[in-house]
N, C-alpha and C positions, 0 to 999 in steps of 0.2 A: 180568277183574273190572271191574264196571261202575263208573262214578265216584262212584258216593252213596255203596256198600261200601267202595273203597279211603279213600276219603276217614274215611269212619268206622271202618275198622282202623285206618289211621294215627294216628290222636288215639289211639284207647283202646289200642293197645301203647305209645305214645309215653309216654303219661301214669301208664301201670301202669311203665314201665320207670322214667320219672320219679322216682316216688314210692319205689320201691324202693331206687333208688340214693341218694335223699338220707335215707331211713330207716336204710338199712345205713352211710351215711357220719356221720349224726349220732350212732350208737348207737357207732362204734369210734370217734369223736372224741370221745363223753361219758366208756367206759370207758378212755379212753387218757389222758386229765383225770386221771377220779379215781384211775389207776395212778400217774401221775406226783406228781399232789399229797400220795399219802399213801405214797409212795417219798423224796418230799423232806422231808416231814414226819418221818416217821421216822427220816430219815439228819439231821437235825440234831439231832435230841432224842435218839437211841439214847446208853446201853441205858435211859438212865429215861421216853424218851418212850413206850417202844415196850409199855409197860404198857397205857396205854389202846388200843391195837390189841391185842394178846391180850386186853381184857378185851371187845372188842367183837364178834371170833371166836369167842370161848366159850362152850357151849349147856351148860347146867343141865337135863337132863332126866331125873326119875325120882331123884333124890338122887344124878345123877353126873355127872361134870363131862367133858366131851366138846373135847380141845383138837385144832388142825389139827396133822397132821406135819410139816409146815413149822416152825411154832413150836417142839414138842419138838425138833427136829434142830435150829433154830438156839440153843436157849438150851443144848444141849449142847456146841454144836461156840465158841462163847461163851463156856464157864466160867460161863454163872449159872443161879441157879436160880429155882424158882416154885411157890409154895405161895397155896394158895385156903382159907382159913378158913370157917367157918361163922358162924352168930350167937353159938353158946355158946365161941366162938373153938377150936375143934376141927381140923385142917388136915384137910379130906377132897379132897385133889388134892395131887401131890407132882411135881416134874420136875424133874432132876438136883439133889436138895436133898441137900447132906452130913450128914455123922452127928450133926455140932454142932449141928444145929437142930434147935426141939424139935417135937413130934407137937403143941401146942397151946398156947396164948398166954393170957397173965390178962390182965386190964383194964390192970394197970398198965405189962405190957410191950409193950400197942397203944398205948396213950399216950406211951410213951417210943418208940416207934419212928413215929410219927404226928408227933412235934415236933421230934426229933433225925434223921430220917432216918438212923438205924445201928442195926445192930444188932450187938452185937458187934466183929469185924471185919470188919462185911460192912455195903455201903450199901445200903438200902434202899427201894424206891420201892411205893405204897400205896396202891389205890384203891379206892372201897367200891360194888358196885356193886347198886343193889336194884333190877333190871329185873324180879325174881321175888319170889314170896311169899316166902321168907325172903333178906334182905340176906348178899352173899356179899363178904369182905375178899380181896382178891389181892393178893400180896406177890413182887415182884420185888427178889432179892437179886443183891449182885455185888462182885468187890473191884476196888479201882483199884488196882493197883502203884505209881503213879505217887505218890499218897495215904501207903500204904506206907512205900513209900521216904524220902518226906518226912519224914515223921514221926522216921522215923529218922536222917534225916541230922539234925535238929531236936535231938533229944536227946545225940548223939554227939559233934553241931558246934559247939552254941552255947554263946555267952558273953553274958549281958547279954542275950539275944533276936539277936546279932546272930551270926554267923561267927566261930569264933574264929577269930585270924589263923596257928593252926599247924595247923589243918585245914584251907586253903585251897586248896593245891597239890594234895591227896588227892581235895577235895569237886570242882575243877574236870576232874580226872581222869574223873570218874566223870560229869559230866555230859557232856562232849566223847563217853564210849560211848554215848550216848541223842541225841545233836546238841540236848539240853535245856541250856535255863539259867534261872536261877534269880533272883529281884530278892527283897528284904528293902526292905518298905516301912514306913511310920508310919503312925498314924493317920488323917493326913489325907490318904494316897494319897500322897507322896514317895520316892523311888526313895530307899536309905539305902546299899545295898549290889546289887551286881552282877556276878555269876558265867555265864559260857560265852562265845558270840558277843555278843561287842556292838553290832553291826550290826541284831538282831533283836530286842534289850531295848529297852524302854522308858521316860521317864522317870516321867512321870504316868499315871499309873489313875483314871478315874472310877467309884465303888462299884458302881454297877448295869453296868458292863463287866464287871466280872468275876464278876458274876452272872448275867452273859447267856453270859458264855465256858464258865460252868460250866454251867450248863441247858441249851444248841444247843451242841454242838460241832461239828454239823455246818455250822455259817455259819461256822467259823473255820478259818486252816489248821491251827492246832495244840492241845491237849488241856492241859486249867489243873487244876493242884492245888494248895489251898491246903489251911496249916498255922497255924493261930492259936491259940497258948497259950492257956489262960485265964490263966495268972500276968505275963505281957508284954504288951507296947504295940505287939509290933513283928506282922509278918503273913509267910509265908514263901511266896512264890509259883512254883511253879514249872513250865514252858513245854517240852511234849512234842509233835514234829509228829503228824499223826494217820497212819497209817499206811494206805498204801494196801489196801482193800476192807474196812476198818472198819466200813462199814456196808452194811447189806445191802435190796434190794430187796421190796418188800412183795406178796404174791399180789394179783390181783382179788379181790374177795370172789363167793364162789358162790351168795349170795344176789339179787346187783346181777345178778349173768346172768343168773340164770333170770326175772328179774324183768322183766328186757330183753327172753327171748326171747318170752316172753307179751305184753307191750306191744308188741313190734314183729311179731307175728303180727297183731293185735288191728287196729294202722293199718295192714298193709298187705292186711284182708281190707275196711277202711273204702277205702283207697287205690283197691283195685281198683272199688269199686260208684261212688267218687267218676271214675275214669277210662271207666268206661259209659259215667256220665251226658253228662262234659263232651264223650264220641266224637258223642254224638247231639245235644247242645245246638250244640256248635260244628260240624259236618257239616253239616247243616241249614241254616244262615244259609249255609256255604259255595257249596252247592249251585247256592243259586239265585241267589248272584254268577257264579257259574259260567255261566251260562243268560242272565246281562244283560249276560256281557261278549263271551259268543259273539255278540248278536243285534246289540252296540252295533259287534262286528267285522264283521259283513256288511251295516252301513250305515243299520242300520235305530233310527237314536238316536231316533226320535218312537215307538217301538215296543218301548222297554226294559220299561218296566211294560207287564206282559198285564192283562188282568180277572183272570185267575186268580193270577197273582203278589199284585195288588190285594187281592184276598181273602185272601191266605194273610198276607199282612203287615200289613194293615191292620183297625181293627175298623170295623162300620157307623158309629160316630162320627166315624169318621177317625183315631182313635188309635193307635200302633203294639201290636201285641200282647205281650204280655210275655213269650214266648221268643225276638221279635226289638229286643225292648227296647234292650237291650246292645250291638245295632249300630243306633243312632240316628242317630248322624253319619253314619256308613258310607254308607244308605237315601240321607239327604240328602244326602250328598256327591255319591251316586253319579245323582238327580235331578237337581241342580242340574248336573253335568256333560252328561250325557243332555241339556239343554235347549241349554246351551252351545256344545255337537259340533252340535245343529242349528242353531243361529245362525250358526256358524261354515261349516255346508257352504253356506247359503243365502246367507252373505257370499262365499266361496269362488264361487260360481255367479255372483252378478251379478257379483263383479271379474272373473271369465273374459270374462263380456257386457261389460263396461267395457275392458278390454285388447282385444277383438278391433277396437270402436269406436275406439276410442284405435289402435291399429295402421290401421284404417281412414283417421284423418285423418291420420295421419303419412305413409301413403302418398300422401293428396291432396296434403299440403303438399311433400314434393320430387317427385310428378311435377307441381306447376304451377309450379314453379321450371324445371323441364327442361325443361317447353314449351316456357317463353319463350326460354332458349339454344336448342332446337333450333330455333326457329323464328326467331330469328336468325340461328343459322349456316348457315340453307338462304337467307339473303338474302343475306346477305355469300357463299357459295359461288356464287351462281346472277349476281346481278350487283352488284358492288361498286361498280363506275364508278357508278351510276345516284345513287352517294348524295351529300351533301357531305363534306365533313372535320367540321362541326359533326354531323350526324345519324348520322356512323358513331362519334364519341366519345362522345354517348348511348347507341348499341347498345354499345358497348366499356364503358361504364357501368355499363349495365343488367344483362350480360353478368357481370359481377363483381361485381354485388351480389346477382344469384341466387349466385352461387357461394358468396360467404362464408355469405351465409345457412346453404347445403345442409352446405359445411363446420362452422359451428356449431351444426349439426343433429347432426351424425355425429361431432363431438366428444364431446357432450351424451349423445348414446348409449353413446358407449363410455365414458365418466368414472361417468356410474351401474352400468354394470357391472362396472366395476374398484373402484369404492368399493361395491357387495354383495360383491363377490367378495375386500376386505380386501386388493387386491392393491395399495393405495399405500398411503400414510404409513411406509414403510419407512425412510426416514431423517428424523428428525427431530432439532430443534436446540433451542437456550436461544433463543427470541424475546422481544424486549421489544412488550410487547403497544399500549401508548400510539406507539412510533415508526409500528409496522406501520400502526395504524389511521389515526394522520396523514399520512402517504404515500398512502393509498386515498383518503382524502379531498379532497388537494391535489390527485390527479390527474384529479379529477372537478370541484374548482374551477377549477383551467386549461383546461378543456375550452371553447372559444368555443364550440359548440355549444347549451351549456346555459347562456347567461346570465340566462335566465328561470328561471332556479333557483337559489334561497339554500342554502350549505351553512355548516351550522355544526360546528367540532371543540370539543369540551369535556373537559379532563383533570383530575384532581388531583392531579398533580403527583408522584404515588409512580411510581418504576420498578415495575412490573407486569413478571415472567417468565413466561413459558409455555413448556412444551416442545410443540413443532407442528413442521408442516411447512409455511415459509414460501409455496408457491406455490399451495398449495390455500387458505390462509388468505386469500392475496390473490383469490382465486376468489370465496371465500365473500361479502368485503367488497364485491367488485364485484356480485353478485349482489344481495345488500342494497341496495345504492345504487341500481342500475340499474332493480329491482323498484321502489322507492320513486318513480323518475322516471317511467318509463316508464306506471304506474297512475292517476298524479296528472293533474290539469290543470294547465297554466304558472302560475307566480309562487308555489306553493310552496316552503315552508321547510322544509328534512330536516337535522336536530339530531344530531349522531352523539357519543357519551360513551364513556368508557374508566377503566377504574379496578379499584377493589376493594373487595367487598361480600359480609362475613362469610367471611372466611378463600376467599373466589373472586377469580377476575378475570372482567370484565364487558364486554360491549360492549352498548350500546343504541340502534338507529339508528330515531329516528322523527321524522312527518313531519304537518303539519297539513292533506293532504288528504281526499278523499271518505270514506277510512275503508272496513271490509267490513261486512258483516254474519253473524249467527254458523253459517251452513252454509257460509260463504266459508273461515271462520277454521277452523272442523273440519274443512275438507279441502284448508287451502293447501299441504301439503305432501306431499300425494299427487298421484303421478305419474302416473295414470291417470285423475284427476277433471276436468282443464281440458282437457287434450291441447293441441294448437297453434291457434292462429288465421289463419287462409289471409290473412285480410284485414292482418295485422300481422304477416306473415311475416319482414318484416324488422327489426321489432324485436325478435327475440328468439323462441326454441324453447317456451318455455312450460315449461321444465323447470329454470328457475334455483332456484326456493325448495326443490323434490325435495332437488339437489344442496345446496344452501345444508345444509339438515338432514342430510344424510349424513356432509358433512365436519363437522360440530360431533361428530354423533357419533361420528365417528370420531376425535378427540380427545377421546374421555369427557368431553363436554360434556352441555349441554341447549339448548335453546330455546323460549323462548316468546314468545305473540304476545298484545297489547291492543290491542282496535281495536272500534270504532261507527261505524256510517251516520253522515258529517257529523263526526266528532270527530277524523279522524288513525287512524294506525296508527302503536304503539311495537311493534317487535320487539326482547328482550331476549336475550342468548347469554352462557351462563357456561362456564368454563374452569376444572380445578383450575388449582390454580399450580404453575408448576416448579419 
């Protein structure tokens, strides 16, 4: 398969797979939502919340009332039952409803069961629902034992509204069978009296607690029944745990599915034409990246744009066209590299020409050092007598200062390829940077040599630490100095300062002679732009400022240089601190 087609299957299976998975993962994490929210819902509120979910599953059609078998089995297996009224209050729906209740309701016993919630002995929950042309009343009844019970210990137990104290031993008997108990409060919520564990009673109630404990039972661990005379003060409350599977799990609705399966047919027949498109929109641009990294790989970077690429991405204005709009950076990115890769092959090419030169004159400079020993040692071999003891201490002279030279040639070589090559600063230590730097300094003041040359140390005074390595650092500082002498004409003055500047430590060694100018300063620290001078052989390889900038950086340093024709050169070196 050729690379435009694979390229264009890829996106549009990727995209269609895409779309599918997060359509089928949004639609079982919506209905898994709304199962859970209306399974918790229900389990707090059951049995009187669980009205408005039968009244929401329930279809009216044709003058008959259509309920899910879920609901008949659970309000059987439940003890309660469910009656659906008409407008003329007529019950036309019946589900486990016993014999006491009647086939149809007056005004005045939907009023009384509308305000009192009971009917009978039976509580009552009542919602009216007019989704249809005639308004339909549903009635969920149910008894609490718990209610019951109360009522009756109420009338059998009490004295005053309170416990009598010779029914107490009988009433706590009987709550220890239920692991219930029982509190007798006042008006104002005061615990008065306290029957079962006392560990789990309480003393104060705030009124809407126990309105909340009676409406959700399912937020609490345990199930509340109150008893309130109308002829007493007092209030009988009493505390049942809830019993494990009390409440029960509510279906998905079969409406939310099919509703689902149509909506999610619907995106993923959009999913797939959207996954076409994006195969061909993004293939396309692929492509012909494809085409500019091949040509940029066989070296041909001034050759990435064709005419024809030109045309196909660009309009006669020069503007990009607008199915390659969306990779604007990309085009330019991939330009402005494309121009870069040839700058850089064409700097790569003349450093080749500059290194081979540069190898060239290093070769001149130690073989004209070698001449002169060999063409010595064939004097002194062939006839020594002929000479004096003065003219054989100049060849003996001569002789060894070609040699150190050669040696500080081949030092030079091998210290730049050990500092590329990262193979020193292996040990490094806590240095104080101000002592380091006045030591390099004093040894180039004691120097008889250079008495036509002022040096000045300037510190302020702070201990400055660095972590280095001591004998490259002194390398570096002779470099500096040396460089600063060796450039200058006599009776210059070279300033050298130490310190700390903005959370760094600093050295700055300048000096008020001839100065460079700015093709000097862009390439003093390139190792292949001066090469050595045959004529000045002995003062120095030509490779001190290279090495100067290697060892900074290899102390994650910087450096930099300020200098003019005629004004001095400062060279500046920062340092983290240690």
């Amino acid at each position: 398969m050729k690379v435009q087609r694979r390229l264009a299957f890829h996106f549009i299976y990727q995209l269609i797979v895409y779309s599918v998975l997060i359509i089928v993962t949004m639609v079982v994490l919506l209905l898994a939502l709304i199962n859970k929210i209306t399974n918790e819902d229900l389990k707090r509120s059951f049995p009187a919340g669980a009205l408005e979910k039968i009244v929401t599953e329930t279809y009216y059609e044709k003058e008959e009332i259509r309920l899910t078998a879920h609901w008949k089995k659970l309000i059987e297996e439940r003890g309660i039952w469910l009656q659906v009224a008409d407008a003329k209050g007529n019950v036309i729906y019946a589900a486990n409803t016993p014999a006491d209740q009647p086939n149809s309701y007056s005004i005045t016993q939907l009023f009384a069961i509308q305000q009192s919630g009971k009917y009978g002995s039976y509580i009552v929950a009542n919602q009216l629902d007019q989704t249809y042309d005639t308004p339909l009343l549903f009635l969920l009844g149910y008894k609490s034992p718990q209610q019951e019970q109360l009522a009756a210990w109420y009338e059998n137990y009490q004295q005053n509204g309170l416990v009598n104290a010779a029914f107490r031993t009988k009433l706590l008997s009987q709550l220890r069978e239920t692991d219930s108990y029982l509190l007798v409060v006042d008006q104002a919520g005061k615990n008065v009296q306290t029957f079962g564990e006392q560990a789990s009673a309480v003393k104060d109630y705030e009124p809407l607690e126990i309105l909340a404990m009676q409406q959700r039972p399912g937020d609490y661990d345990t199930n509340i029944a109150v008893y309130q005379p109308p002829a007493s003060h007092m209030t009988w409350i009493m505390y049942t745990p809830n019993k494990p599977g009390t409440f029960t799990n509510q279906p998905v609705f079969k409406e939310i599915i099919r509703s689902f399966i149509w909506v999610g047919g619907t995106i993923l027949l959009l999913s797939l034409a959207i996954s076409v498109w994006h195969g061909y929109r993004y293939g396309q641009p692929l492509i012909l990246f494809a085409g500019w990294f091949e040509r940029m790989g066989s070296g041909l970077q001034g050759d990435v744009f064709t005419t024809k690429d030109r045309r196909k991405v660009f309009r006669r204005n020069g503007k990009i066209r607008v199915r390659y709009r969306l990779y604007r950076e990309v085009i330019g990115a991939f330009h402005q590299m494309a121009e870069r890769l040839s700058e850089t092959e064409k700097d790569r090419l003349q450093l080749e020409k500059t290194r081979e030169e540069w190898m060239t004159g290093i070769s001149h400079d130690l073989r004209t050092p070698l001449s002169t020993i060999q063409g010595y040692g064939y004097i002194l071999e062939n006839s020594p007598a002929d000479w004096s003891p003065e003219e054989l201490q100049d060849m003996g002279k001569m002789i060894r200062e070609k040699s150190d030279y050669m040696l500080e040639l081949i030092s030079d070589f091998s210290l730049i390829f050990q500092l590329k090559q990262g193979a020193v600063l292996i040990d490094r230590t806590k240095i104080e940077l101000g002592e380091l730097v006045r030591r390099s300094v004093l040894k180039y003041v004691n120097d008889a040599t250079l008495r036509d040359v002022s040096f000045h140390y300037e510190e302020d005074g702070l201990l400055v630490a660095i972590f280095g390595n001591d004998k490259w650092l002194q390398r570096l500082m002779d470099n500096l100095l040396s460089n600063a002498v060796k450039h200058n004409p006599p009776g210059i003055n070279v300033t050298v300062v130490s310190g700390m500047l903005n959370d760094e430590a600093y050295i700055r060694v300048s000096d008020n002679g001839t100065g460079m100018n700015e093709e000097t300063i862009q390439k003093l620290f390139e190792r292949y732009y001066r090469g050595t001078n045959t004529e000045e052989s002995s003062d120095g390889t030509g490779l001190g400022m290279s090495i100067a900038k290697m060892i900074v950086e290899a102390h994650n340093g910087r450096i930099e240089v300020c200098s003019a024709l005629g004004e001095g050169t400062s060279i500046v070196i920062y340092f983290p601190c240690g």
